[in-house]
N, CA and C atoms as a LAMMPS dump frame, in Angstrom:
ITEM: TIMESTEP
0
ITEM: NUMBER OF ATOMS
582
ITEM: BOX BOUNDS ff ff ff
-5.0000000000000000e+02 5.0000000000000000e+02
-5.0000000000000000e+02 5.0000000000000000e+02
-5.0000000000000000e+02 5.0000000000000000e+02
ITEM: ATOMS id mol type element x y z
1 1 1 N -337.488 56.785 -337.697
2 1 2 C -337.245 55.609 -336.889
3 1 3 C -338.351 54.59 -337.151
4 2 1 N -338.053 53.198 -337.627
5 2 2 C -339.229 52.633 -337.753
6 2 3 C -339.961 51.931 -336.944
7 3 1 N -340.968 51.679 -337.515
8 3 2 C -342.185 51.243 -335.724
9 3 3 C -341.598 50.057 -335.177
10 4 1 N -342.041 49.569 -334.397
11 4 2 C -340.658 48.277 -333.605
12 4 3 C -342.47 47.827 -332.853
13 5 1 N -342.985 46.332 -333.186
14 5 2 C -344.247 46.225 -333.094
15 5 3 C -343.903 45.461 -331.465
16 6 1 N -345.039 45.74 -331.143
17 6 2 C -345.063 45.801 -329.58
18 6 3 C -345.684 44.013 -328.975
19 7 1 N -344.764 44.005 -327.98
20 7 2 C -345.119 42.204 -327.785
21 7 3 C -346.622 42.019 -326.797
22 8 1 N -347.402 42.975 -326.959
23 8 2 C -348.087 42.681 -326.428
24 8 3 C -349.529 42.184 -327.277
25 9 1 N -350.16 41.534 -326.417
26 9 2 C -350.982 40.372 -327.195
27 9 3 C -352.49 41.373 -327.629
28 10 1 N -353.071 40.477 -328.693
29 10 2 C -354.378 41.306 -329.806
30 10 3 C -354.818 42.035 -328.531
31 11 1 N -355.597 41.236 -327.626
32 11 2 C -356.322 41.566 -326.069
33 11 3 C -355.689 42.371 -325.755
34 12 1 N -354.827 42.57 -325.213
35 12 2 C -354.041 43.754 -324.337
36 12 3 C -354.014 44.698 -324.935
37 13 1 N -353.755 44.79 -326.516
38 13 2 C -353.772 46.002 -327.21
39 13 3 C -355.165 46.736 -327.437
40 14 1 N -356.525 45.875 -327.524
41 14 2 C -357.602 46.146 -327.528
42 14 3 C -358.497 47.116 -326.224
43 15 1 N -357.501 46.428 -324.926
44 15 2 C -357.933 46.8 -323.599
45 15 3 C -357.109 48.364 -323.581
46 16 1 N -355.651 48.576 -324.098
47 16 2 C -355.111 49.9 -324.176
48 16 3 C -355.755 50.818 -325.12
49 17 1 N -356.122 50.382 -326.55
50 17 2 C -356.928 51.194 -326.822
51 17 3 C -358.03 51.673 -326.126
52 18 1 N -359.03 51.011 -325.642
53 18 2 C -360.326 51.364 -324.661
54 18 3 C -360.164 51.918 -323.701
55 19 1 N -358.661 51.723 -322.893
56 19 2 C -358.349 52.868 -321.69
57 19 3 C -357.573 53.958 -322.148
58 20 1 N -358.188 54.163 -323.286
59 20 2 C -356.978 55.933 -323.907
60 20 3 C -355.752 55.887 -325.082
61 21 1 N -355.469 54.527 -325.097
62 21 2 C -354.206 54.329 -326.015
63 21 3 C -354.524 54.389 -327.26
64 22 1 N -355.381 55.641 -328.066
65 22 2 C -356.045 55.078 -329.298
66 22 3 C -354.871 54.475 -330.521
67 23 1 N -353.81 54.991 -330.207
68 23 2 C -352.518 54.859 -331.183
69 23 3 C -352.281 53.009 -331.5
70 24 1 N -352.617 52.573 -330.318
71 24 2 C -352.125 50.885 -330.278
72 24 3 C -353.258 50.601 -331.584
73 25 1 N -354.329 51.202 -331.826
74 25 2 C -355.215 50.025 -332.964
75 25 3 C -354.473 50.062 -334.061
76 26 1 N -353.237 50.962 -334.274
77 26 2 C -352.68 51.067 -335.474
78 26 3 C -351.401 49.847 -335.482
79 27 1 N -351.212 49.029 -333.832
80 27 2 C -350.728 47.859 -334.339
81 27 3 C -351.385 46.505 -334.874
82 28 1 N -353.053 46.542 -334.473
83 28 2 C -353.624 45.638 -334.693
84 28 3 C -354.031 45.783 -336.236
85 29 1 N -354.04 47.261 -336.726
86 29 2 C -354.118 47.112 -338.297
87 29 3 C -352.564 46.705 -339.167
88 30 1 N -351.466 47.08 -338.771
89 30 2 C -350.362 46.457 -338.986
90 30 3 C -350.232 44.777 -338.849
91 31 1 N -350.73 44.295 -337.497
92 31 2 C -350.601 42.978 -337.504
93 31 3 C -351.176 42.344 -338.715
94 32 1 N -352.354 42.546 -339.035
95 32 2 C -353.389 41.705 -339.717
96 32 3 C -354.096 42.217 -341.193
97 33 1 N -353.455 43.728 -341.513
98 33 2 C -353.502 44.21 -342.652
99 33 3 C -353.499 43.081 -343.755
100 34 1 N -352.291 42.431 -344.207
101 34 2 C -351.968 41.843 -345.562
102 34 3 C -352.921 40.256 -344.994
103 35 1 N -352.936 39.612 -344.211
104 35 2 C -353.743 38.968 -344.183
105 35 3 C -355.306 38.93 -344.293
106 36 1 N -355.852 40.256 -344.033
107 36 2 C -357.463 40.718 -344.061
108 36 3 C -357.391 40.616 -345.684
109 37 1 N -356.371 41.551 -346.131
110 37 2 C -356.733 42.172 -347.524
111 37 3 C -356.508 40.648 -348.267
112 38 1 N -355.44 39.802 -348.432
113 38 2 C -355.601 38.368 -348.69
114 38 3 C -357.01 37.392 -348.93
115 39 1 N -357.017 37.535 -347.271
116 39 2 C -358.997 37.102 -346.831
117 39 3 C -359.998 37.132 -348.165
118 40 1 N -360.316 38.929 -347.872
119 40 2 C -360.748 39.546 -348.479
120 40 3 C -361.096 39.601 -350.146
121 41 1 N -359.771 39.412 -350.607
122 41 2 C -359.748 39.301 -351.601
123 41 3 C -359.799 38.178 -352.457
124 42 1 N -359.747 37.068 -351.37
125 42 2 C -360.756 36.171 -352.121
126 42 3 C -361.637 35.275 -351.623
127 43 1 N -362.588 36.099 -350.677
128 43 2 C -363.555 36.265 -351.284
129 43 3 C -364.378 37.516 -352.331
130 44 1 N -364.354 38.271 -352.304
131 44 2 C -364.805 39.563 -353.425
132 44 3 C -364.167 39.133 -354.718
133 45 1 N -362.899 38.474 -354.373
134 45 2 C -362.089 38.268 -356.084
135 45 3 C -361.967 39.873 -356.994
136 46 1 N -361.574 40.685 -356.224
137 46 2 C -361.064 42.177 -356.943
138 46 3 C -360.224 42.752 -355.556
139 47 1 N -358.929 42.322 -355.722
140 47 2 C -358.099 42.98 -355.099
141 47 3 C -357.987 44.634 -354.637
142 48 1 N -358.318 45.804 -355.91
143 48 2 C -358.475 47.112 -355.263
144 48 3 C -359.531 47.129 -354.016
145 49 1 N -360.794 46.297 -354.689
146 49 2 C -361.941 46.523 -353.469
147 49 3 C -362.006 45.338 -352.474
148 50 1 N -360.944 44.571 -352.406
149 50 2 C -360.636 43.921 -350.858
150 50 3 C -359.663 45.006 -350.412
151 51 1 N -358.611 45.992 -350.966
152 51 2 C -358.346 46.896 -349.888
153 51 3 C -359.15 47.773 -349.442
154 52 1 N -360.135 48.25 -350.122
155 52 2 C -361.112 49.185 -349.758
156 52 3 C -362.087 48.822 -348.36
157 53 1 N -362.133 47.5 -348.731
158 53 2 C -363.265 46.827 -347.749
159 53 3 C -361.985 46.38 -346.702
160 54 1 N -360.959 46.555 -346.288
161 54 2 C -360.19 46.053 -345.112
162 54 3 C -360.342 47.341 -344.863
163 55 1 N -360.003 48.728 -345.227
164 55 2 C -359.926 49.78 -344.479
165 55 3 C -361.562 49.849 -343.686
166 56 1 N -362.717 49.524 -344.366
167 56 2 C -363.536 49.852 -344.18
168 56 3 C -364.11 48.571 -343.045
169 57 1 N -363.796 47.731 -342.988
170 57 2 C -363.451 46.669 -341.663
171 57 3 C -362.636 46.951 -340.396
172 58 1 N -361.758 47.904 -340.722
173 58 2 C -361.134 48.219 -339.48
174 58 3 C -361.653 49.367 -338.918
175 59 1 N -362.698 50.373 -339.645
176 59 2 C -363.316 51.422 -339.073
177 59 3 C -363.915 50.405 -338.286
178 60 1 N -365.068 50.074 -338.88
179 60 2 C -366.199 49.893 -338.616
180 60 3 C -365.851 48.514 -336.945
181 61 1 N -364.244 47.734 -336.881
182 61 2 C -364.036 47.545 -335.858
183 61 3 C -363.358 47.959 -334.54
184 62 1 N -362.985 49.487 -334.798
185 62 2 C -362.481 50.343 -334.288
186 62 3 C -363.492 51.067 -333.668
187 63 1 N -365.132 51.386 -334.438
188 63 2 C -365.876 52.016 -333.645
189 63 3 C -366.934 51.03 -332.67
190 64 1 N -366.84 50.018 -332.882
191 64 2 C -367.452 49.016 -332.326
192 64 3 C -366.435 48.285 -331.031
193 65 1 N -365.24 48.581 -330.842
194 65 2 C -364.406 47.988 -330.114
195 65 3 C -364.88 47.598 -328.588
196 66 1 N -365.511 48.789 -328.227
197 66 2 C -366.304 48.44 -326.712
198 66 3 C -367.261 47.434 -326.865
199 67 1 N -367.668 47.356 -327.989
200 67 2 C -368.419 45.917 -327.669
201 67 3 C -367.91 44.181 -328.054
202 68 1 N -366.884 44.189 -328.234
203 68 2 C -365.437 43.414 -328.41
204 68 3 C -365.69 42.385 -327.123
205 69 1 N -365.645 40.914 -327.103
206 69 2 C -365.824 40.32 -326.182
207 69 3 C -364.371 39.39 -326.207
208 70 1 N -363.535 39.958 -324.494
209 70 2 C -362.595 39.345 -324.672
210 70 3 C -362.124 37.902 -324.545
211 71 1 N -363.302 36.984 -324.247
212 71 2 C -363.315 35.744 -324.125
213 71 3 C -363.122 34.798 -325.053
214 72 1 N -362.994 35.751 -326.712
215 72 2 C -363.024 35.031 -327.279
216 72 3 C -361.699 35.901 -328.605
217 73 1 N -361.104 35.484 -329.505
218 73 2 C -359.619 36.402 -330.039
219 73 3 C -360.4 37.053 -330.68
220 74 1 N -359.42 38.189 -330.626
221 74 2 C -359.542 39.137 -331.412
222 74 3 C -359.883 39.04 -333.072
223 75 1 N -358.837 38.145 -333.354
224 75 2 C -358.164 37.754 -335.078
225 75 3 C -359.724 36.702 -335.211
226 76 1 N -360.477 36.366 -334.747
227 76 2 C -362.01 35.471 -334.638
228 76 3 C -363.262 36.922 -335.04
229 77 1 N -363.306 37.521 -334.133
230 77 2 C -364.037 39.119 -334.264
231 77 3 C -363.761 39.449 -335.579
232 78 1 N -362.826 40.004 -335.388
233 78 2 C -362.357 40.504 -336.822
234 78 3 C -362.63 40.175 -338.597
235 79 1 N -362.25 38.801 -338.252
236 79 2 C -362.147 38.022 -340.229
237 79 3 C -364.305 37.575 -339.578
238 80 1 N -364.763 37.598 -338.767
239 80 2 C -366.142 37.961 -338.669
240 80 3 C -366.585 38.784 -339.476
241 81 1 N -366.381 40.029 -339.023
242 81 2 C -366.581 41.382 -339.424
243 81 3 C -366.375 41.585 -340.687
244 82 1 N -365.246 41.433 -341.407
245 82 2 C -364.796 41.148 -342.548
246 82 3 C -365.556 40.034 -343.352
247 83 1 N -365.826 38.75 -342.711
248 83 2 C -366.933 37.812 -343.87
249 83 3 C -368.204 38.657 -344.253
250 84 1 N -368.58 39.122 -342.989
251 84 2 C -369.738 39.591 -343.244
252 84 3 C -370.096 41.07 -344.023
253 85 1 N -368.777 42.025 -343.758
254 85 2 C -368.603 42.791 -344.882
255 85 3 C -368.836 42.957 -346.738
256 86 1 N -368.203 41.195 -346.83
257 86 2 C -367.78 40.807 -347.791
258 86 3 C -369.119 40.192 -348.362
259 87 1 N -369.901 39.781 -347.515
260 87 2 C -371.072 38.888 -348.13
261 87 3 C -372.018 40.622 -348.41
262 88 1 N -371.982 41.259 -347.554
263 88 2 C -372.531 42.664 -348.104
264 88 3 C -372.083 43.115 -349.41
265 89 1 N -370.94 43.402 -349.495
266 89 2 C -370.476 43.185 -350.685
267 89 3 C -370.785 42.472 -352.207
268 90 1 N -370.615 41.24 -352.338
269 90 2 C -371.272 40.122 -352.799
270 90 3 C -372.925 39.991 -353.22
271 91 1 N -373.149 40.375 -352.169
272 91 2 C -374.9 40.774 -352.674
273 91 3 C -375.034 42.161 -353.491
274 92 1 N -374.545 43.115 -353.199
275 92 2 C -374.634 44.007 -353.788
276 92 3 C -374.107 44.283 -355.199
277 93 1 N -372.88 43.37 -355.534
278 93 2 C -372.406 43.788 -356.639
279 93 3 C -373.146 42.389 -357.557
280 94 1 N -374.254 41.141 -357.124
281 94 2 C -375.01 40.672 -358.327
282 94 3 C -376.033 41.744 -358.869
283 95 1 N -376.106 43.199 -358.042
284 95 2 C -377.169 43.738 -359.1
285 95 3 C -376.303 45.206 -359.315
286 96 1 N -375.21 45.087 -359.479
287 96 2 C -374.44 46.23 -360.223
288 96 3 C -374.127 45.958 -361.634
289 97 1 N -374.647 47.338 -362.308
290 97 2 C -375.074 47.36 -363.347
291 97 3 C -374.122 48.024 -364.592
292 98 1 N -373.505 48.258 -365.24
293 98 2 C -372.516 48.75 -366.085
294 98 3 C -373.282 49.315 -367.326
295 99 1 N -373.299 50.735 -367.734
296 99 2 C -373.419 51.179 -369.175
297 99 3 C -373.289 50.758 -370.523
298 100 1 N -373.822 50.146 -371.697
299 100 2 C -373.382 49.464 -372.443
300 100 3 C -374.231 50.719 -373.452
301 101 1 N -374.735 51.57 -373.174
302 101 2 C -375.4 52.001 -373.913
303 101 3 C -375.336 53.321 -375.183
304 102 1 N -375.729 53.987 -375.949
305 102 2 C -375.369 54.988 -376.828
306 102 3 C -375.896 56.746 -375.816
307 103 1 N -374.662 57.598 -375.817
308 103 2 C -374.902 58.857 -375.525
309 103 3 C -375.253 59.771 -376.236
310 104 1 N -376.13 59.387 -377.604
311 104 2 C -376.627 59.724 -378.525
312 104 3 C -377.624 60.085 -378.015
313 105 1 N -378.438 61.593 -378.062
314 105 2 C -379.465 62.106 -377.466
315 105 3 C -380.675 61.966 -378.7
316 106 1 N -380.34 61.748 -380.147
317 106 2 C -380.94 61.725 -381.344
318 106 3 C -381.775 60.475 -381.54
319 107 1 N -380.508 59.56 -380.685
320 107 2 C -381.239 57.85 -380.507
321 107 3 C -382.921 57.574 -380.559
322 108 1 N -383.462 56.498 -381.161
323 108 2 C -384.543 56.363 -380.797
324 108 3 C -385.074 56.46 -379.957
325 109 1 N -384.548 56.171 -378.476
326 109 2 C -384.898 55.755 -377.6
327 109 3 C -384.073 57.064 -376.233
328 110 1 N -383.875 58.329 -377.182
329 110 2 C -383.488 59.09 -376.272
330 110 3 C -382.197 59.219 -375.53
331 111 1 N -381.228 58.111 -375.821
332 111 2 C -380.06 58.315 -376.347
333 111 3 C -379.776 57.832 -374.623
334 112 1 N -380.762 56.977 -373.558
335 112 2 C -380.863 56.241 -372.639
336 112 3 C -379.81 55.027 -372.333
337 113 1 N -379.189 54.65 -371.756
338 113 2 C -377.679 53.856 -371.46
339 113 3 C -378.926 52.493 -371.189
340 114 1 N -378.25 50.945 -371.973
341 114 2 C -378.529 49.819 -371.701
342 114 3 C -377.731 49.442 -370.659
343 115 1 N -378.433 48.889 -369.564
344 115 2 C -377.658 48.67 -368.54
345 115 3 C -377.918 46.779 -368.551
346 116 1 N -376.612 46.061 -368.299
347 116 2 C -376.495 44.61 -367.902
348 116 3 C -375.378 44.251 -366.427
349 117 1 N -375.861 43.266 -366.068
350 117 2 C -374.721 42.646 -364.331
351 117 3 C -373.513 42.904 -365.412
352 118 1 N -372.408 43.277 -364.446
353 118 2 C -370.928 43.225 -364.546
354 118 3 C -370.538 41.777 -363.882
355 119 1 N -370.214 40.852 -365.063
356 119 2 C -370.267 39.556 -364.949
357 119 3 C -368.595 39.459 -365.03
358 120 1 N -367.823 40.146 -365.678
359 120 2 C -366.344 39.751 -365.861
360 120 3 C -365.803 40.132 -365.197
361 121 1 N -364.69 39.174 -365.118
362 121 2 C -363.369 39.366 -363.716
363 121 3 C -362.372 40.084 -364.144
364 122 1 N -361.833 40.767 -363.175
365 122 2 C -360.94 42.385 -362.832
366 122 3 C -359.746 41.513 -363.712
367 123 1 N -359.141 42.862 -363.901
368 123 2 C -357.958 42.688 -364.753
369 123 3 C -357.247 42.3 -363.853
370 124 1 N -357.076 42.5 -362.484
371 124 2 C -355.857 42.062 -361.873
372 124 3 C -356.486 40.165 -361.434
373 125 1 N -357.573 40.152 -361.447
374 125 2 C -358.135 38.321 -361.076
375 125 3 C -357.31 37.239 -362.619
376 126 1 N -357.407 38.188 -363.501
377 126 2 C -356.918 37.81 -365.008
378 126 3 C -355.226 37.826 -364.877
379 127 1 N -354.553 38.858 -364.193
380 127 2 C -353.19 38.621 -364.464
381 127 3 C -352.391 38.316 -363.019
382 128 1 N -353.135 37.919 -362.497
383 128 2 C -352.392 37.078 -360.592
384 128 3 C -352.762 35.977 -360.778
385 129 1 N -351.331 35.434 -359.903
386 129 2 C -351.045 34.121 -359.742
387 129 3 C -350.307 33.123 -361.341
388 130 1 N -349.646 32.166 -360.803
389 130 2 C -349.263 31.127 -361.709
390 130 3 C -350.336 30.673 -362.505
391 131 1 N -350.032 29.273 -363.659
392 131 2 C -351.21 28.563 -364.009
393 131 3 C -351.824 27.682 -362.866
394 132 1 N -351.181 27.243 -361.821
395 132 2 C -351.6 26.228 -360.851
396 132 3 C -352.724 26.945 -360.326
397 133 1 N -352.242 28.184 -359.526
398 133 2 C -352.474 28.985 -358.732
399 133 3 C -353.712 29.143 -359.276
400 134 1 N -353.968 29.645 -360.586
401 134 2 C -355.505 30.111 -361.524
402 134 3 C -356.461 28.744 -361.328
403 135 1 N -355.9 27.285 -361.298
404 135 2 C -356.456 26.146 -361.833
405 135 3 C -357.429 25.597 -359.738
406 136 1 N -356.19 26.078 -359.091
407 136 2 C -356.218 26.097 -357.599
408 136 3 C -357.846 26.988 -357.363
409 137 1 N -357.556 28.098 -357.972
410 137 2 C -358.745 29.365 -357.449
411 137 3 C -359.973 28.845 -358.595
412 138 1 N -360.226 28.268 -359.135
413 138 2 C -361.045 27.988 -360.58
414 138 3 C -361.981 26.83 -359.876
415 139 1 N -360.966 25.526 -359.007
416 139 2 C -361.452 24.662 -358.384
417 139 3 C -362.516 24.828 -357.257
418 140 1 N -362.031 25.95 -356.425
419 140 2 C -362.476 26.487 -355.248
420 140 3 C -364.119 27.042 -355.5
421 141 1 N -363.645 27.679 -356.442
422 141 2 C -364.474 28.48 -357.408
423 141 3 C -366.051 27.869 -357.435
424 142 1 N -365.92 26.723 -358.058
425 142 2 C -366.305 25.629 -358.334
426 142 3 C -366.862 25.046 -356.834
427 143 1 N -366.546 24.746 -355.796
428 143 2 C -367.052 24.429 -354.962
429 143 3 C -368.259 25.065 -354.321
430 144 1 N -369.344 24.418 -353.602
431 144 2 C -370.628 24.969 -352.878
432 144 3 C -370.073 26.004 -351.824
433 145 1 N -370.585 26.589 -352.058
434 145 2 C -370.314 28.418 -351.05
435 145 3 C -370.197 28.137 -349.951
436 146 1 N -370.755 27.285 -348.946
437 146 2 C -370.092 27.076 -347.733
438 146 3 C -369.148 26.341 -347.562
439 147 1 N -368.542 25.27 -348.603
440 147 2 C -367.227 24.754 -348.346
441 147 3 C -366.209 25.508 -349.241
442 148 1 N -366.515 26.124 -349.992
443 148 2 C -365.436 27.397 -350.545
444 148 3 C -365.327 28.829 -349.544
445 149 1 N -366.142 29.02 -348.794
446 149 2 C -365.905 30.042 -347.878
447 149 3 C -364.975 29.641 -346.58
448 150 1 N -365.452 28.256 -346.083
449 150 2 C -364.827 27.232 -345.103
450 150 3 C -363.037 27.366 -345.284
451 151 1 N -362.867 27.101 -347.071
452 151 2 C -361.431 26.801 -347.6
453 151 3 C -360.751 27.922 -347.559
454 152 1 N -361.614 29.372 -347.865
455 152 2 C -360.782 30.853 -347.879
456 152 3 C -360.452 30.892 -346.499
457 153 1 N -361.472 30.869 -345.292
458 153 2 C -360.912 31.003 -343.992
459 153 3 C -359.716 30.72 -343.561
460 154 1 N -359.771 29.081 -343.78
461 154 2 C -358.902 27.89 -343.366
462 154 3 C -357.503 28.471 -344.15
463 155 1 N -357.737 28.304 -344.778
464 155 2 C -356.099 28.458 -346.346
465 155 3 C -355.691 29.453 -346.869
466 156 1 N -356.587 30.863 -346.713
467 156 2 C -356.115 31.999 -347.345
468 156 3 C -356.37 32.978 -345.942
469 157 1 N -357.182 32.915 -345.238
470 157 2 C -357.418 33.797 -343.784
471 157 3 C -356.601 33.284 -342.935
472 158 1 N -355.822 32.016 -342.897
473 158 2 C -354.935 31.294 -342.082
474 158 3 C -355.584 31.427 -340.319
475 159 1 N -357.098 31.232 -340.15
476 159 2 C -357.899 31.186 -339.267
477 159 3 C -357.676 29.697 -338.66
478 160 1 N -357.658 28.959 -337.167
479 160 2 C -357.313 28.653 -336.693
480 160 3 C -358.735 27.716 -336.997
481 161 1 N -358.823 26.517 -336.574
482 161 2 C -360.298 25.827 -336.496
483 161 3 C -361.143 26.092 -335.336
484 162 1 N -361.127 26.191 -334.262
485 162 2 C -361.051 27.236 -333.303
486 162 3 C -362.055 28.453 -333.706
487 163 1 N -361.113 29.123 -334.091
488 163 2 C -361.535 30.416 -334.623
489 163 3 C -362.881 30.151 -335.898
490 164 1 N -362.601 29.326 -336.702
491 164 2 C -363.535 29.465 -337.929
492 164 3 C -364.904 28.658 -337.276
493 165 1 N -364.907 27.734 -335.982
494 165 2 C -366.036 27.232 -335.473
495 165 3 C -366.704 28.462 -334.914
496 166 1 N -365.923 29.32 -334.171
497 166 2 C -366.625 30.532 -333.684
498 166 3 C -367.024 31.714 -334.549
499 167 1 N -366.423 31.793 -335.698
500 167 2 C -366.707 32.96 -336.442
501 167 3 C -368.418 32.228 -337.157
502 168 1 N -368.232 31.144 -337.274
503 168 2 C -369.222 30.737 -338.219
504 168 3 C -370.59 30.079 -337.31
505 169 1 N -369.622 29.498 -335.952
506 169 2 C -370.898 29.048 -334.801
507 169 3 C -371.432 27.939 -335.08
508 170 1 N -370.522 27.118 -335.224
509 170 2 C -370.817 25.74 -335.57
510 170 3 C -369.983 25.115 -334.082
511 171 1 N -370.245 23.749 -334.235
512 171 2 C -369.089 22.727 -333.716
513 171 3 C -367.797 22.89 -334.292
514 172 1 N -366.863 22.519 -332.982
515 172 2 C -365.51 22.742 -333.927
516 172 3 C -365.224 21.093 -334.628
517 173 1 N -366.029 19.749 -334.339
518 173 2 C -365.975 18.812 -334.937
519 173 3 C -366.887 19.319 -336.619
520 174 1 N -368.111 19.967 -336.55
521 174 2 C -368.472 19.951 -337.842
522 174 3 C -367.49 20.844 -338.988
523 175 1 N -366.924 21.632 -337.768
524 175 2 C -366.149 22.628 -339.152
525 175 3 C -365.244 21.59 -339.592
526 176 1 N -363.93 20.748 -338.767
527 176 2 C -363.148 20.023 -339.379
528 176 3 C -363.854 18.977 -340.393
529 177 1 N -364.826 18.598 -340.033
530 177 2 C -365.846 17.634 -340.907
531 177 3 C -365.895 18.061 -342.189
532 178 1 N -366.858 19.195 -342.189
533 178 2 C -366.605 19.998 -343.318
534 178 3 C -365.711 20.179 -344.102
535 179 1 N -364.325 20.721 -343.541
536 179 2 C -363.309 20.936 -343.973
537 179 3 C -362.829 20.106 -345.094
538 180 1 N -362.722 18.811 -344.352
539 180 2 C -362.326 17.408 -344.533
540 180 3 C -363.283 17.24 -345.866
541 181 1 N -364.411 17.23 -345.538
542 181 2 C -365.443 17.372 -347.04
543 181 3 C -365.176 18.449 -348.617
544 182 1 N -364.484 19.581 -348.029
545 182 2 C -364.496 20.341 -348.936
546 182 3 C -362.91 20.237 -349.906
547 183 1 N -362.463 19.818 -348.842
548 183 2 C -361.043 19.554 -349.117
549 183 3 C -360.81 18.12 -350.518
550 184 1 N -362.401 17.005 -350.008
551 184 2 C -361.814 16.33 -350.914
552 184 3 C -362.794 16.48 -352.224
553 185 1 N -363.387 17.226 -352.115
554 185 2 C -364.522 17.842 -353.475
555 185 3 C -363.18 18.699 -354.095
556 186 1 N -362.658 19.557 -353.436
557 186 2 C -361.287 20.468 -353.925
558 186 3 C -360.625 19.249 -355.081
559 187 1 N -359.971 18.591 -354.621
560 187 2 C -358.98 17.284 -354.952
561 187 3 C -360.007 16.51 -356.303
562 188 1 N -360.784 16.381 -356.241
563 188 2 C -361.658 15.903 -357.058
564 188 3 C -362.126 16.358 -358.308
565 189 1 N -362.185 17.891 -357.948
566 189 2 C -362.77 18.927 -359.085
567 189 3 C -361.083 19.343 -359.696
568 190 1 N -360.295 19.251 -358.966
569 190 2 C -358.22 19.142 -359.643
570 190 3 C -358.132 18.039 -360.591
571 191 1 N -358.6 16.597 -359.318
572 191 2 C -358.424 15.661 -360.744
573 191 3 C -358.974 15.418 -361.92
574 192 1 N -360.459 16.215 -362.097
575 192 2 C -361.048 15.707 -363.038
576 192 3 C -360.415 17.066 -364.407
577 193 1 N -359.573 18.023 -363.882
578 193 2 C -359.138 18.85 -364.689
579 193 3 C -357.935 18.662 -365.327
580 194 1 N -357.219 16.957 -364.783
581 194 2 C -356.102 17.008 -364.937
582 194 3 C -355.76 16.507 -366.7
């Protein structure tokens, strides 16, 4: 029989989990699954390990849930948790290191692996999306890290302005400001590719 998702709101489901219902967090990972992993994935830009890092976002907001403040949404908490996952992420993989080296034990040098950064993009960043779509993510790309993080929220996290003033703790006039700024650096760095 298949699951039939329940009309009750992020909050209410958050408050049933905390009074015993542990089963309901499995609608809030249903709700917001393909959108986290979306999020996620670009920012990291490697689709296997934006699913890895959504499962590992919903632990880590599943064991933290009691400290969940309901004054403010859920879907705000959450792609939180998840930026900041992701910037963990991000830091960690500029000093991941890949084997380039000989398993030759005879080697001069003891037959020791040359290690360099893993600088190239995943086979699946290489074969997703249209040409627009590549020229779209290339632009973004291209933009200063806080108005390309601003644009993933806004356009690929489908985060509310609202929500992205609170996740980030700004004014909700500077985020649209911003927005508005990044949006036309976006348009700019399109036309000059055209």
């Amino acid at each position: 029989m298949p699951h039939v998702p329940s009309a009750m709101t992020d909050e209410e489901l958050v408050r049933s989990v905390l009074t015993g219902d542990r089963e309901r967090f499995e609608e809030l990972v249903e709700r917001y699954q393909a959108r986290l992993v979306n999020y996620l994935n670009r920012l990291v830009r490697d689709i296997d390990e934006a699913h890895d890092l959504a499962q590992e976002v919903f632990v880590r907001v599943y064991q933290a849930l009691d400290r969940f403040d309901p004054q403010y949404r859920f879907s705000t908490w959450l792609f939180r948790v998840a930026q900041n996952a992701a910037i963990d992420v991000i830091r960690k993989r500029r000093f991941r290191l890949v084997p380039l080296g000989r398993s030759d034990a005879d080697a001069p040098d003891g037959g020791r692996e040359i290690e360099v950064p893993d600088l190239a993009p995943s086979v699946q960043d290489r074969l997703e999306g249209s040409e627009r779509d590549l020229r779209v993510r290339a632009a973004i790309d291209e933009l200063p890290g806080e108005y390309r993080e601003l644009i993933v929220m806004r356009h690929y996290g489908e985060l509310a302005y609202e929500e992205i003033a609170r996740a980030k703790q700004l004014p909700l006039g500077t985020v649209k400001n911003k927005l508005f700024r990044a949006r036309q650096l976006l348009k700019a760095v399109l036309a000059s590719e055209a």
